[in-house]
C-alpha positions as CSV (number, residue, x, y, z in Angstrom):
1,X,-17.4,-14.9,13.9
2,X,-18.9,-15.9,17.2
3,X,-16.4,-17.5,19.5
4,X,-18.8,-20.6,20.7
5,X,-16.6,-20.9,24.1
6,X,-17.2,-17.2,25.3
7,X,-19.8,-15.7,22.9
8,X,-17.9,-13.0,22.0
9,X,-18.0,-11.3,18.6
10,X,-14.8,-11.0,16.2
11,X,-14.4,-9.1,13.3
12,X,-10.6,-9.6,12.1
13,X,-8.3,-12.5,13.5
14,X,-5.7,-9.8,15.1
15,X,-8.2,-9.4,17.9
16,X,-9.1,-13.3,18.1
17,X,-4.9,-13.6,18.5
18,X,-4.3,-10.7,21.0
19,X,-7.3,-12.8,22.9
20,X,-6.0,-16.4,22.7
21,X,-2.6,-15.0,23.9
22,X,-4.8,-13.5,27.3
23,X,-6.3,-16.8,27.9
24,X,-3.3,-18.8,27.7
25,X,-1.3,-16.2,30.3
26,X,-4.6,-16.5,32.5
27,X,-4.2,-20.3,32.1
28,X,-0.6,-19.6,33.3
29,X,-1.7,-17.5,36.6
30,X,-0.6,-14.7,35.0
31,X,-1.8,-10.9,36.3
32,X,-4.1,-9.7,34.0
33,X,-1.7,-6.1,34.4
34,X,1.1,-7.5,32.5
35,X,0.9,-5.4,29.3
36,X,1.2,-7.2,25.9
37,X,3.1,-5.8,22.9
38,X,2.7,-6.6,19.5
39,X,6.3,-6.2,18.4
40,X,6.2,-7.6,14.8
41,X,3.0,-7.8,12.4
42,X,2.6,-6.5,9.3
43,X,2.4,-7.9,5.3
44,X,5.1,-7.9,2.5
45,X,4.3,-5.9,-0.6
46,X,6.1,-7.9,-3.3
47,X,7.1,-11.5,-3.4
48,X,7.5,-14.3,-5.8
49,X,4.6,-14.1,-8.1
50,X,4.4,-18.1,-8.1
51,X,5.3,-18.7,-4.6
52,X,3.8,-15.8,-3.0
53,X,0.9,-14.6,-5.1
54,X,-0.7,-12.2,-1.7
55,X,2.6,-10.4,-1.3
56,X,1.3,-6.9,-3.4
57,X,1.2,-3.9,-2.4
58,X,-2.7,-3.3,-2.5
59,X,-3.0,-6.2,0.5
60,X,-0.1,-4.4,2.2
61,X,-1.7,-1.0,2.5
62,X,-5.1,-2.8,2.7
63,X,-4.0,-4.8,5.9
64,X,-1.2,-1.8,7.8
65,X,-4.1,0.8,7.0
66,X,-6.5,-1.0,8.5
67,X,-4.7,-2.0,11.4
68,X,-3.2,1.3,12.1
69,X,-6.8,2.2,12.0
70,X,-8.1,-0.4,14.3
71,X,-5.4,0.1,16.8
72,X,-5.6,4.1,16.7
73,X,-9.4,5.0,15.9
74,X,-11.7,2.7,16.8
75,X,-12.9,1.3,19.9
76,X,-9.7,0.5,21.6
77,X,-9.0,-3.2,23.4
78,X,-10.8,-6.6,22.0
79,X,-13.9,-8.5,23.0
80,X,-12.2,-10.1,25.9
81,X,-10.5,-7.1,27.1
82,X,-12.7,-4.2,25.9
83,X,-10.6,-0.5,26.3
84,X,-7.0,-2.4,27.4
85,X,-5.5,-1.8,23.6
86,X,-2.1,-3.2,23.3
87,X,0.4,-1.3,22.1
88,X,1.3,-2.3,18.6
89,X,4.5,-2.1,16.4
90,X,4.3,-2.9,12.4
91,X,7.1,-4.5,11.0
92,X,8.8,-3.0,9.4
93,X,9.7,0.7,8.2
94,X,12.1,0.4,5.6
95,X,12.3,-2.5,3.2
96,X,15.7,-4.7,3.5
97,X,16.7,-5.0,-0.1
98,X,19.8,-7.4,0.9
99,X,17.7,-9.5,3.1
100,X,18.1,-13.2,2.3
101,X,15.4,-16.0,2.1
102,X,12.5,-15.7,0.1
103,X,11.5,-12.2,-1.6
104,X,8.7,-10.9,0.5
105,X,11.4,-11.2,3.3
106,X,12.6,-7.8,1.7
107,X,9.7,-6.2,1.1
108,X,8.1,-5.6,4.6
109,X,8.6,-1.9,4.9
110,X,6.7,0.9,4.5
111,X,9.7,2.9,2.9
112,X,12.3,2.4,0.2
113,X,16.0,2.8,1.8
114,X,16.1,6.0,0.1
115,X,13.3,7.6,2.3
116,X,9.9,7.2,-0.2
117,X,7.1,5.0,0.7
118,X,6.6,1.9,-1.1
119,X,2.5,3.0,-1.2
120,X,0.8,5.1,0.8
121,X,-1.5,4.4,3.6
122,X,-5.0,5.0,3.1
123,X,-5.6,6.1,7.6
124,X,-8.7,7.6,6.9
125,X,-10.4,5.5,4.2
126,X,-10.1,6.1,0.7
127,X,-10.1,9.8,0.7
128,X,-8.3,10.2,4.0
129,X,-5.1,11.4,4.8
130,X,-2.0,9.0,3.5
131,X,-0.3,8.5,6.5
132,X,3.3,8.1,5.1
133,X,3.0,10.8,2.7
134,X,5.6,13.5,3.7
135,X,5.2,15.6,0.5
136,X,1.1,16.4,0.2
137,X,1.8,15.6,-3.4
138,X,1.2,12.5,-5.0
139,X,1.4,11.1,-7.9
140,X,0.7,7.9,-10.4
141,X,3.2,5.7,-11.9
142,X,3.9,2.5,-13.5
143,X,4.5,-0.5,-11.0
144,X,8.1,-1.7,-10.9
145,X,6.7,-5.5,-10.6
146,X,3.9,-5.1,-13.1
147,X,4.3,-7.8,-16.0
148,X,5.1,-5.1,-19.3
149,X,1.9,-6.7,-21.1
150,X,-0.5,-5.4,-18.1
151,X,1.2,-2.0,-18.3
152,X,0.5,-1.7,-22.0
153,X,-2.7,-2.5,-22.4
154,X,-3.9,-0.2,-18.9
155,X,-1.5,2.4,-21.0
156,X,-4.1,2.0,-23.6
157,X,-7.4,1.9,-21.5
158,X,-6.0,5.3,-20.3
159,X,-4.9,7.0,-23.5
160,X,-8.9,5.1,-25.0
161,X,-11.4,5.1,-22.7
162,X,-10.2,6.8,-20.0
163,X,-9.7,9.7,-22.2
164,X,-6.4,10.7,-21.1
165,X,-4.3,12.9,-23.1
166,X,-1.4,11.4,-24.3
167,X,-0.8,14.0,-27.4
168,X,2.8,14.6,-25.6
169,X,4.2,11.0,-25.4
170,X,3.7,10.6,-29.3
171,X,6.5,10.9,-31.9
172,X,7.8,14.1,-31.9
173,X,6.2,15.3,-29.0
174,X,7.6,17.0,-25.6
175,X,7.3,13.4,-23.8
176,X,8.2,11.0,-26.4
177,X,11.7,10.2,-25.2
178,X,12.3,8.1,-23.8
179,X,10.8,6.0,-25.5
180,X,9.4,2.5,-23.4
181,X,6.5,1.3,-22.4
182,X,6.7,2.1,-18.7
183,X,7.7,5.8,-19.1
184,X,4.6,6.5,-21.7
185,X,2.7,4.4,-19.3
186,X,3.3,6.6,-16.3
187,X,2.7,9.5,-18.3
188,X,-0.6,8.4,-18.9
189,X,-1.9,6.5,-16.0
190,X,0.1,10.4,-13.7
191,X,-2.7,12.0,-16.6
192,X,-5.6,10.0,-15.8
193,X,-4.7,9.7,-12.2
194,X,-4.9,13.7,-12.1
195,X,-7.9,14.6,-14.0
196,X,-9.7,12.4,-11.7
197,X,-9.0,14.5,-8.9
198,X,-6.6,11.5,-7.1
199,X,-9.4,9.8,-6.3
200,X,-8.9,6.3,-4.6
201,X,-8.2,4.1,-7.3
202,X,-7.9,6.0,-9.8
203,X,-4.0,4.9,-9.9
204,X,-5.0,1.0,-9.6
205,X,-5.0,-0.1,-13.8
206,X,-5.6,-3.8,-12.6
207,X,-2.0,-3.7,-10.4
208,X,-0.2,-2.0,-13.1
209,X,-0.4,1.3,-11.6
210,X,1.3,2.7,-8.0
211,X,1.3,5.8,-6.2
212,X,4.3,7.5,-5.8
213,X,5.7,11.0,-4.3
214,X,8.1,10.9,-6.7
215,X,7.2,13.4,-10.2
216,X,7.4,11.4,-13.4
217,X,8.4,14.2,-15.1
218,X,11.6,13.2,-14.0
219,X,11.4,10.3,-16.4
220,X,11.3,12.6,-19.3
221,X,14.3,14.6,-21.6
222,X,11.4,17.7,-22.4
223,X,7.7,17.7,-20.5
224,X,4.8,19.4,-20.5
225,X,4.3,20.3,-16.9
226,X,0.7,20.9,-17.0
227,X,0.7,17.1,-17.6
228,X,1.3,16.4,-14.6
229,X,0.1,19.6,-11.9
């Protein structure tokens, strides 16, 4: 968007804010060396799915990966001041699970309280490094907030046409127990997820699917650990 007071180009509405706020302090005869911080901006990854149907965690990573991109690898500043980059604080790292008000007010961080992200940031692009990943090992899993309906029937893309191999999870196999729909479906979407070389993606099954550092073979009595390596 072209700004039609000034000309300048903008390309995402974090630089057209960071702007607005410099006009309004040069209204206010303030020195253009007064550094501005951006102490709070980020985006929830779960919220009420009637009341807050953008609070998922693919428009989380989608907005912090970008921005941490923005602010750290690409030309820094804005149109208006072109190399002056603010310095920039997301909000927030871990998630508040005893936060009160509406869900997403919870859901902000990066990280669960117990230290593992709640997705991984995608720095680089889709095949770059994950930014929050402390482990180099990742894996696929079936979304905690994923309605059971969307997590069987991606369970069963996977183990059809995606040609996973989901000999293990049947009865009397090494993976069968326990027996629900979320463990056999993180067995096959952690399959699928694998064979296709953890591609971006690849661990998406229309939301029901998450990245994780965690192993699912923790989910299971007995596995097969080439499953899952």
């Amino acid at each position: 968007m072209v700004d039609p007071n000034t000309l300048l180009h903008y390309t995402n509405v974090f630089d057209a804010m960071l702007d607005a706020v410099y006009v309004a302090l040069k209204n206010l005869n303030v020195s253009a060396a007064v550094p501005v911080l951006v102490t709070e901006t980020g985006w929830p990854s779960y919220g009420d799915r009637k009341e807050e149907p953008y609070a998922s965690r693919d428009n989380a990573n989608t907005y912090n990966s970008n921005l941490i991109k923005h602010v750290v690898t690409d030309k820094p500043g804005t149109p208006m001041r072109p190399g002056a980059q603010a310095s920039v604080y997301i909000y927030e790292l871990f998630n508040e699970d005893l936060r009160p008000g509406p869900v997403s007010e919870a859901n902000w961080g990066l990280f669960h309280g117990n230290g593992t992200p709640v997705y991984l940031l995608h720095v680089n692009g889709t095949d770059g490094f994950l930014g929050n990943d402390t482990t180099d090992r990742t894996f696929c899993i079936a979304a905690d907030d994923a309605d059971e309906k969307a997590v069987q029937a991606a369970m069963d893309w996977a183990c059809g046409p995606g040609r996973s191999d989901c000999t293990a999870i049947q009865p009397g196999q090494g993976c069968y127990q326990p027996n629900d729909v979320r463990s056999h479906a993180s067995f096959a979407f952690n399959t699928y997820y694998q064979s296709q070389g953890k591609a971006g993606g690849s661990c998406y099954f229309q939301g029901a699917g998450m990245v994780t550092t965690t192993d699912p073979s923790e989910y299971f009595l007995f596995i097969n650990s080439d499953a899952y390596r």
